[in-house]
N, C-alpha and C positions, 0 to 999 in steps of 0.2 A: 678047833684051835690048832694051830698047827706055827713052826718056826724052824729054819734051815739056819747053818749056821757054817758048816763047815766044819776045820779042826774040834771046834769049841760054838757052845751057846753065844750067839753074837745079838747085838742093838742095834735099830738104829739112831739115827743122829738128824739134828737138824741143820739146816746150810747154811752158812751167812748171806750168798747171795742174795738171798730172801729172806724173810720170815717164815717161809715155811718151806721144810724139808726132811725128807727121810732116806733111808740108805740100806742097804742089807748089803750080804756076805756068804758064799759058800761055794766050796770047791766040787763039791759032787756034782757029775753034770748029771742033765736029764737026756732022755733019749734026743737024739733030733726027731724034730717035727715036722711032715713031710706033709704038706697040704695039697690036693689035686682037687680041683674048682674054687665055689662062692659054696661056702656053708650057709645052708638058708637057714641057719639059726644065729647067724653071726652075731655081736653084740655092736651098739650103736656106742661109738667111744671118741669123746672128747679129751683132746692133748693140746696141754697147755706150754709152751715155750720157756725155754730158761730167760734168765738179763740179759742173753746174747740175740734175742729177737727171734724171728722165725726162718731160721738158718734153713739151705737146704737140708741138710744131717735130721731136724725135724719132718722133714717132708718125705725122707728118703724111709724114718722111722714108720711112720703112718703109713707107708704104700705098702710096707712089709706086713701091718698089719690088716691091710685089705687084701692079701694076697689070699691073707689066711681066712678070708670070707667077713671082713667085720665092716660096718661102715663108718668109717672115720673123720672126724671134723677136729682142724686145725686155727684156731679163731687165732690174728695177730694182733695182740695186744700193745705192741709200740709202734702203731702209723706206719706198720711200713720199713721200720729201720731195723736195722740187721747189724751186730758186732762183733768182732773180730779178740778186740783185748775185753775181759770182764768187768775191770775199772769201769769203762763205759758205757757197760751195759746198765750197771749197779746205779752211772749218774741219770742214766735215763729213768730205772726204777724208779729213784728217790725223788725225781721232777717229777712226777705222776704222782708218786706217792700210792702208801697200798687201799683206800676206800677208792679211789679209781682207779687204781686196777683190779680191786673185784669186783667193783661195778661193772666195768666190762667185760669181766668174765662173765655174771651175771646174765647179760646184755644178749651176749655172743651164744648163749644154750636159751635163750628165752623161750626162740619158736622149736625148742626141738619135743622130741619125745619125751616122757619122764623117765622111763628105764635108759638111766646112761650109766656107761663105765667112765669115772671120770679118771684122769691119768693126766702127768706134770713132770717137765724134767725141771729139777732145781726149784728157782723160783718160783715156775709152772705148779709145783707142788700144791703150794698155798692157796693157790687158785680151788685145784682140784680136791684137795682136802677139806674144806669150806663148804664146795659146792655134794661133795659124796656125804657132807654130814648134815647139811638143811632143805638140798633139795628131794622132796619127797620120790618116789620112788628109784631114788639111786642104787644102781647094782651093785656098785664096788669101787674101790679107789685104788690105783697104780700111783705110787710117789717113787720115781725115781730121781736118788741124789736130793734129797732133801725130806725135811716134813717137820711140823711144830704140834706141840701139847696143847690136845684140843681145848683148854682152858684159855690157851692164848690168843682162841679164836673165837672165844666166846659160847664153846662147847662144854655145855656140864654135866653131858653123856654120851657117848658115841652111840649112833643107831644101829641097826641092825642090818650092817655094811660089811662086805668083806675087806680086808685089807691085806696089798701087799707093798712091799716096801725094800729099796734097793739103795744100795749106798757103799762108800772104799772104806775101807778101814783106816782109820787116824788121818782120815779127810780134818783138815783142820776149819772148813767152811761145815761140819756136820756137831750140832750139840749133842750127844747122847742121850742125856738126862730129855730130852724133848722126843726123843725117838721113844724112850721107856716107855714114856708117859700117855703116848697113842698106844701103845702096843696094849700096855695096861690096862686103858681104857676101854680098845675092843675086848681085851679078854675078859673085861668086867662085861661086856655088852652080850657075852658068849657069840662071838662071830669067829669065823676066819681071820687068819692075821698071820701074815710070811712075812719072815725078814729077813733078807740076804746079807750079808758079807762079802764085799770082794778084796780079798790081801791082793799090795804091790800093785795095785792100780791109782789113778789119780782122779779129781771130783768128777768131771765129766768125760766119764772113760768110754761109753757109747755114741759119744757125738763126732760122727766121723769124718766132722771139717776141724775138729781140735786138737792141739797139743795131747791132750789127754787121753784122745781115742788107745783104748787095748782091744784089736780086735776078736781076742778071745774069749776077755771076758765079756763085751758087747752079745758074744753070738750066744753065750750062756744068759745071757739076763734077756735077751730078745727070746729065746724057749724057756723059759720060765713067764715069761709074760702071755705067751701062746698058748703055755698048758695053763695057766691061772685062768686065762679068758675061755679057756676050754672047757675047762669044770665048770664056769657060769652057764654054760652052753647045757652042760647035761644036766642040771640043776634044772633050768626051762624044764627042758623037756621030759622029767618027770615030775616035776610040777602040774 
């Protein structure tokens, strides 16, 4: 059980974009992470797209994460379309509606392996969070910028998942009380569970086609995602 916070013990929060999201916060940085080749223990990680589509800024996310030896699957869950203002993404959400859009998340990991890291920026979350708590051998769940209370997904126990979780502080797209409430729930599961805090950033602060990119805090919540998926790494192999 473990939780980063910063100044202070921080939450997090779920997003409006979605239904599901989560968020963390904390100023300590971690070392940089300096990766030379393919890790042949890399982990198989599914990344899920905000309401703004499958932007480059998600594409750009995932090669960072193959750099660092992992293999990464990007499923687009809106046909294809790509947004610029959030409004719109939101109306394309709500035309789909959310049982088909986990359907096709669903869909989109069918043929894959069981051991997945699943991971979601914003909306993406929901996805991910859904699929790290029913699909059988899940390794772990990344919610960046979002996450909802696994009741609200029809979870009446968190499994034996680790969980990390990133998010701005007084994001007004983030519930807190929905962030608690996973946290809670892993710690009732006895798992892992990180939650970041970022002060003075805005919701989508790693998406580095948005308004909202902070390159700083981006480059800190990308090495914390590195070392999280790194300890899955050593966990294998003493396993």
């Amino acid at each position: 059980m473990w939780r980063a916070s910063g100044d202070r013990p921080s939450y997090c929060m779920v997003i409006g974009e979605c239904p599901f999201w989560f968020h963390g916060s904390s100023s300590a940085k971690l070392p940089s992470i300096v990766v030379k080749g393919r890790s042949p223990m890399g982990q198989e990680v599914v990344l899920f797209h905000s309401a703004l589509g499958l932007r480059p800024a998600v594409r750009k996310f995932a090669d960072r994460l193959r750099g660092a030896g992992h293999n990464v699957h990007t499923p687009d869950s809106f046909d294809g379309e790509a947004f610029e203002d959030l409004e719109d993404g939101i109306r394309k959400r709500d035309a789909l509606g959310i049982p088909e859009l986990i359907g096709r998340a669903q869909a989109a990991v069918a043929d894959l392996p069981s051991q997945i890291v699943f991971a979601g920026f914003s909306m993406g979350t929901g996805a991910a969070e859904f699929l790290a708590a029913t699909r059988p051998g899940a390794r772990a769940a990344i919610l960046m910028h979002g996450a909802l209370a696994p009741a609200e997904i029809g979870i009446e126990a968190w499994p034996q998942v680790p969980v990390q979780v990133h998010y701005a502080r007084n994001d007004e797209l983030v519930d807190v009380d929905q962030v608690r409430a996973l946290e809670a729930a892993a710690l009732a599961a006895d798992v892992s569970v990180e939650v970041y805090v970022y002060d003075r950033v805005s919701h989508l602060f790693e998406d580095s086609d948005s308004a909202d990119h902070d390159p700083g805090a981006a480059q800190l919540m990308m090495e914390r995602v590195l070392h999280f998926l790194g300890r899955l790494d050593d966990e294998r192999k003493i396993g």
